[in-house]
ZAMIZA-171118 format. One line per 10 residues: their letters; for each residue x, y, z of N, C-alpha, C, O, CB. Coordinates in Angstrom, 2 decimals. Glycine has a CB too. Layout:
BEGIN
A	X:Y:Z:X:Y:Z:X:Y:Z:X:Y:Z:X:Y:Z | ...
// end
This chain:
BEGIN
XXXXXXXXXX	-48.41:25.10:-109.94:-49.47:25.01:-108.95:-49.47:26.28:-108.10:-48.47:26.89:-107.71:-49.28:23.75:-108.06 | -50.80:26.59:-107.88:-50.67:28.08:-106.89:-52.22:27.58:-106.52:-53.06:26.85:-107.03:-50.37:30.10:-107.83 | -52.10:28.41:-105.35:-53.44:28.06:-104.43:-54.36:27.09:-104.71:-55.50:27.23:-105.16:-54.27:29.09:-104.32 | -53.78:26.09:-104.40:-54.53:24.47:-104.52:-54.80:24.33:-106.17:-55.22:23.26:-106.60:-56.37:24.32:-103.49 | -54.55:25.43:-107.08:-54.92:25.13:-108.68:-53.34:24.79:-109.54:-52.35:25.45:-109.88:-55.81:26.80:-109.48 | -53.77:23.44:-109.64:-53.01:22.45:-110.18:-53.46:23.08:-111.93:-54.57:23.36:-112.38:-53.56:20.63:-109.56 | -52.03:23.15:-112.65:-51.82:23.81:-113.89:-51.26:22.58:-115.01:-50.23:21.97:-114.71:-50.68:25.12:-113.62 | -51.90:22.28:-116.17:-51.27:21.00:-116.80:-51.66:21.67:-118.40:-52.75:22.18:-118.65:-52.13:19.19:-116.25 | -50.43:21.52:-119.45:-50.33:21.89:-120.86:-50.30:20.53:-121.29:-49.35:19.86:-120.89:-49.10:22.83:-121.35 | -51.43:19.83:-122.27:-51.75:18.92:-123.10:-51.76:19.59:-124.01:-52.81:20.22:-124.17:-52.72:18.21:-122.95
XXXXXXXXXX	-50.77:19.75:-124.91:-50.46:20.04:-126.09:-50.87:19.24:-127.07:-51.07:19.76:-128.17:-49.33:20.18:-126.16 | -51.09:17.88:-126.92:-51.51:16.51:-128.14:-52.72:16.13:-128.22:-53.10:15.14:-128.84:-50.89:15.09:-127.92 | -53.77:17.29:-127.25:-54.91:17.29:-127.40:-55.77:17.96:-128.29:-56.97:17.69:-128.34:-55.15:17.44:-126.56 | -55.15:18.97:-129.14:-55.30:19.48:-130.25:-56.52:19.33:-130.95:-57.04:20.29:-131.52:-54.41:19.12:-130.89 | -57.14:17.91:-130.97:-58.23:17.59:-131.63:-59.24:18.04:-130.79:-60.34:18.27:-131.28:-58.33:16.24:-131.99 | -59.10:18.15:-129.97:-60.90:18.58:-129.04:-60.87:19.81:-128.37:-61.94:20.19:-127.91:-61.44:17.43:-127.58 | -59.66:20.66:-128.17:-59.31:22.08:-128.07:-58.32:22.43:-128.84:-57.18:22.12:-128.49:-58.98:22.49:-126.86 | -58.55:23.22:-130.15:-57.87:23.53:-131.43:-56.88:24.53:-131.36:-55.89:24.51:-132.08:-58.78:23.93:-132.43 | -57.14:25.60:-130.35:-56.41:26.26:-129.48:-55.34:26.50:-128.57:-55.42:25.58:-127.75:-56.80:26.35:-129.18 | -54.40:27.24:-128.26:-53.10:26.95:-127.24:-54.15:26.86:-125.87:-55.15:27.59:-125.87:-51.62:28.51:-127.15
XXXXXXXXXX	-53.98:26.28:-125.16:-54.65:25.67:-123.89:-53.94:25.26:-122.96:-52.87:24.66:-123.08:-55.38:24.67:-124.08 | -54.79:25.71:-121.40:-54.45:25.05:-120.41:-55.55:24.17:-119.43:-56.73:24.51:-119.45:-53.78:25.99:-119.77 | -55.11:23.11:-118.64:-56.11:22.54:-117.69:-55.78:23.26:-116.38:-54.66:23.50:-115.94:-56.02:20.90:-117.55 | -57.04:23.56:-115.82:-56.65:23.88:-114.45:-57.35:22.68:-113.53:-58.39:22.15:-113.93:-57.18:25.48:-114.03 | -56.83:22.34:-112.47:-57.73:21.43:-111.75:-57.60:21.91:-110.48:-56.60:22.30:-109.88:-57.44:19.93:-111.84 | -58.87:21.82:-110.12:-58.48:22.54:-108.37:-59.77:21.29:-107.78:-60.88:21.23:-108.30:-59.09:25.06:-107.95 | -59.23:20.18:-106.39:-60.16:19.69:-105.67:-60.79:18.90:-107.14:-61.99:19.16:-107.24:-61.10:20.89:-104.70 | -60.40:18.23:-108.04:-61.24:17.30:-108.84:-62.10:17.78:-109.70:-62.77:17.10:-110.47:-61.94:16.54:-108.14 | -62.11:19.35:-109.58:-62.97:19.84:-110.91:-61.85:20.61:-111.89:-60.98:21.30:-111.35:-64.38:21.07:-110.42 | -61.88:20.52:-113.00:-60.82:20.79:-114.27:-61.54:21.61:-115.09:-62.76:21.54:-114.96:-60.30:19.46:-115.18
XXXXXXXXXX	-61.10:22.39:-115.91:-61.66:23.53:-116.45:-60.26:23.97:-117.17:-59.15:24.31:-116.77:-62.39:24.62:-115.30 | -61.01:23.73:-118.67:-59.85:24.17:-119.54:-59.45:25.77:-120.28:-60.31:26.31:-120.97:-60.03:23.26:-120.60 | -58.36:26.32:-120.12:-58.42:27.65:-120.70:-57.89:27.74:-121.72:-56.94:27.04:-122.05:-57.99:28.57:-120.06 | -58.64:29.06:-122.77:-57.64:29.40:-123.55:-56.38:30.30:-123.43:-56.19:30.67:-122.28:-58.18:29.75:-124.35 | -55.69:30.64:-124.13:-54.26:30.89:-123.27:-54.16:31.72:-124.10:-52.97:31.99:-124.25:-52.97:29.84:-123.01 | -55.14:32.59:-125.10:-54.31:33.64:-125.81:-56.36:34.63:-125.86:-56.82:35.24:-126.82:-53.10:32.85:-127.91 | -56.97:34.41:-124.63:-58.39:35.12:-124.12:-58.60:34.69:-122.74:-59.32:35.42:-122.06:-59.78:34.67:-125.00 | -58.20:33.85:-122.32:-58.81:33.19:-120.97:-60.14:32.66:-120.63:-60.81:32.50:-119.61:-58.71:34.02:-120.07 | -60.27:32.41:-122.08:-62.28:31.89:-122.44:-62.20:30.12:-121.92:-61.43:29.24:-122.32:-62.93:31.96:-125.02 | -62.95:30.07:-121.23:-63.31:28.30:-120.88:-63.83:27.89:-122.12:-64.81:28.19:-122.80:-64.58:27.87:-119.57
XXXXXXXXXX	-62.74:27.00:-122.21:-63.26:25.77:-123.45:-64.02:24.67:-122.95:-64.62:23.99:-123.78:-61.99:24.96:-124.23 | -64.15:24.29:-121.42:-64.81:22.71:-121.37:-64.61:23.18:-119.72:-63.75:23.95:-119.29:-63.76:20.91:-122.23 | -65.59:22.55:-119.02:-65.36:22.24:-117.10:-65.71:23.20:-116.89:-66.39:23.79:-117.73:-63.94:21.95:-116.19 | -65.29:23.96:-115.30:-65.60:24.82:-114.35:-64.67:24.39:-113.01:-64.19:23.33:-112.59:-67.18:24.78:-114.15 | -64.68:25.66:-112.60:-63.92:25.88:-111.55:-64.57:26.99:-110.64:-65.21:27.95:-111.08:-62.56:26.21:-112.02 | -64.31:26.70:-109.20:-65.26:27.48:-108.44:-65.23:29.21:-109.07:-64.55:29.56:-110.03:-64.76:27.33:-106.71 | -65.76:29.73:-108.61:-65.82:31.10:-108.97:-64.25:32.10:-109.00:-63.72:32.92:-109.75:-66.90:31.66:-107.87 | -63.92:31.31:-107.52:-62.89:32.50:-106.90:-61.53:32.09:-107.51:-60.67:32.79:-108.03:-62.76:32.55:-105.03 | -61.58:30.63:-107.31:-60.45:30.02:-108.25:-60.60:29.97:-109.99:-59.69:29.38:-110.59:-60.30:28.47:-107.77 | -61.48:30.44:-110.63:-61.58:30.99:-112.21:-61.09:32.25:-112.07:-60.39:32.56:-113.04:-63.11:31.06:-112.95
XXXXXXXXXX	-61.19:33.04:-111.31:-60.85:33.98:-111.79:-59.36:34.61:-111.37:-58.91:35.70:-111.73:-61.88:34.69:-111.59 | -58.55:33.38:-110.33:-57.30:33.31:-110.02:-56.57:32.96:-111.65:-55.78:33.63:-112.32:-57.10:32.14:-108.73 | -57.08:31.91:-111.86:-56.42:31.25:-113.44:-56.65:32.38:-114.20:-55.67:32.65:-114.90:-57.26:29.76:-114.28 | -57.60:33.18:-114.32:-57.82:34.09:-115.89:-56.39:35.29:-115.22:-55.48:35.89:-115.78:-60.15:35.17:-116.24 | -56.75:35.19:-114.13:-55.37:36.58:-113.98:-53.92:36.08:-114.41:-53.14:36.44:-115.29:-55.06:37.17:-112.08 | -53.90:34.94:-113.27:-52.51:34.58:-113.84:-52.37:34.20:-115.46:-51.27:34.47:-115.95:-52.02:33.32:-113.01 | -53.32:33.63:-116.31:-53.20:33.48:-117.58:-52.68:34.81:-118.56:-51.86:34.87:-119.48:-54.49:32.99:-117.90 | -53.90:36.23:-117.66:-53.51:37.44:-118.49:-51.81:37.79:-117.94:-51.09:38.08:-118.90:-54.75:38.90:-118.13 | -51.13:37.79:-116.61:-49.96:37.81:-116.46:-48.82:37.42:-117.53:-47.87:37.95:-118.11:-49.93:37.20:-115.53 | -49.45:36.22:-117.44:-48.63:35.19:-118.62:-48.70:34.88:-119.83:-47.93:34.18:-120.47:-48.63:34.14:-118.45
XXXXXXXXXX	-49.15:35.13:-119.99:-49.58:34.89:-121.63:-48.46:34.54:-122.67:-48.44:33.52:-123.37:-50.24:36.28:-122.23 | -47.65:35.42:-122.67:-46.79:35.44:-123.69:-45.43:34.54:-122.97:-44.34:34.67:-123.53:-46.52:37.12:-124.19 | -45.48:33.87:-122.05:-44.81:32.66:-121.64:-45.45:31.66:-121.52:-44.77:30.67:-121.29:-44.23:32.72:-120.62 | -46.79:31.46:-121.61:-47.88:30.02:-121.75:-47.86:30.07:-123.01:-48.36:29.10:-123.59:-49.57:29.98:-121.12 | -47.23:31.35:-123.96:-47.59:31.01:-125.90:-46.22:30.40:-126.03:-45.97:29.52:-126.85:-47.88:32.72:-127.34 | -45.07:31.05:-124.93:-43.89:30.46:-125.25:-43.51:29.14:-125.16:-42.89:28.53:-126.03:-43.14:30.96:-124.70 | -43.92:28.67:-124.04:-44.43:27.17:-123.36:-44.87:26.07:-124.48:-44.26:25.02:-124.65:-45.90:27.41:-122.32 | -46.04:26.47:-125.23:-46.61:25.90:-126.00:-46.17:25.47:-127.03:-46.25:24.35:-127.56:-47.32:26.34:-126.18 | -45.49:26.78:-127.45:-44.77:26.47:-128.80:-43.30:25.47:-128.57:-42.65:24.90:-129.44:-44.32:28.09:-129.54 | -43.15:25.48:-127.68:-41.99:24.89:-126.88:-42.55:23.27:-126.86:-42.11:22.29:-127.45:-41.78:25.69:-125.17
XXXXXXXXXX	-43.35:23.38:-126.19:-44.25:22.08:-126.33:-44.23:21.57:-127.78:-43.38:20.85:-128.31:-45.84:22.38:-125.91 | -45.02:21.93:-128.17:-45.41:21.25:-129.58:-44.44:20.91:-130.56:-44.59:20.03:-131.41:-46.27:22.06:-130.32 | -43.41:21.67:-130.43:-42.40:21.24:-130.96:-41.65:20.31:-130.72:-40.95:19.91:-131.65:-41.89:21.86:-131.03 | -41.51:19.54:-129.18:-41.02:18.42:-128.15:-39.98:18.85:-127.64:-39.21:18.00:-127.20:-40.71:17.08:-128.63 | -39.60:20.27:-127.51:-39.25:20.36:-126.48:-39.50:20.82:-124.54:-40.66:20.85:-124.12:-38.73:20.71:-127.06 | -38.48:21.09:-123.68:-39.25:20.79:-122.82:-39.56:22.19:-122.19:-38.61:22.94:-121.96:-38.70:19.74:-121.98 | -40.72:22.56:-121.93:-41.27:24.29:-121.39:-40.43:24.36:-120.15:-39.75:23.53:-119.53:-43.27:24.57:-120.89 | -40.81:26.10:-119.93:-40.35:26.35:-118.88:-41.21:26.36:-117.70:-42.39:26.52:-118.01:-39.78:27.33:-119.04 | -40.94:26.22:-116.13:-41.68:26.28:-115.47:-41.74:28.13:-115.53:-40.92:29.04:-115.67:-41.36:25.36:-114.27 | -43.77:27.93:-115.26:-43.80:29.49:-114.72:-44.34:29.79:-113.06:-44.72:29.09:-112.11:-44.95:30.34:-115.80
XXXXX	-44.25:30.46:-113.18:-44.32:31.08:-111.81:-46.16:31.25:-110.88:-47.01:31.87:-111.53:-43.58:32.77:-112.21 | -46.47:30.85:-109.88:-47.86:30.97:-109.49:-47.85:32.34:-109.40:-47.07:33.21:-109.77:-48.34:30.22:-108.19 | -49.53:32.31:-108.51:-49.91:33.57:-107.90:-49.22:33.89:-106.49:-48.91:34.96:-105.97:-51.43:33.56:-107.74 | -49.09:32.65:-106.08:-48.54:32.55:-104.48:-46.96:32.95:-104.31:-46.44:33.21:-103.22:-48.70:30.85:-103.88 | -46.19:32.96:-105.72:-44.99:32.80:-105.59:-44.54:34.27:-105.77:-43.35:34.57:-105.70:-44.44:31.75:-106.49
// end
C-alpha cells in the first residue's frame, strides 16, 4: 500500500487476465495492471493515482515478475516496497 493505493496479486485469475497482473484499488475504484507494460487490463483509477501505480510498476517490475512467479508456484511473495516508503 502507498498513498491510499491498496496493491493485491490474484494470480488464480489467469482466466480473465492471461497476463502477470496487478489490482490496484484506491477509495473503491480498482484498476488492473499489467506488470511486464503497465497497460490497464480492466477499471480506472483517478488520473494522479494511475500514474503513481505505472511508476512504481516500472520501478518494480522485475520483483512483481519475481512475486508472481513465486505466486503461481504457491509459494509465498515478497513484500515490496511503496512510493511513500
Amino acid at each position: 500500500m502507498f498513498y491510499g493505493i491498496l496493491i493485491r496479486m490474484f494470480f488464480y485469475d489467469t482466466d480473465k487476465h492471461n497476463v502477470p497482473h496487478i489490482h490496484a484499488d484506491y477509495q473503491g475504484e480498482v484498476a488492473v495492471y499489467s506488470i511486464q507494460d503497465g497497460t490497464v487490463l480492466a477499471g480506472k483509477l483517478p488520473p494522479k493515482k494511475h500514474k503513481l501505480v505505472v511508476a512504481w510498476i516500472a520501478i518494480h517490475e522485475d520483483d512483481l515478475l519475481a512475486d508472481w512467479a513465486l505466486a503461481v508456484n504457491g509459494k509465498k511473495p515478497f513484500p515490496i516496497r511503496g512510493l511513500d516508503q
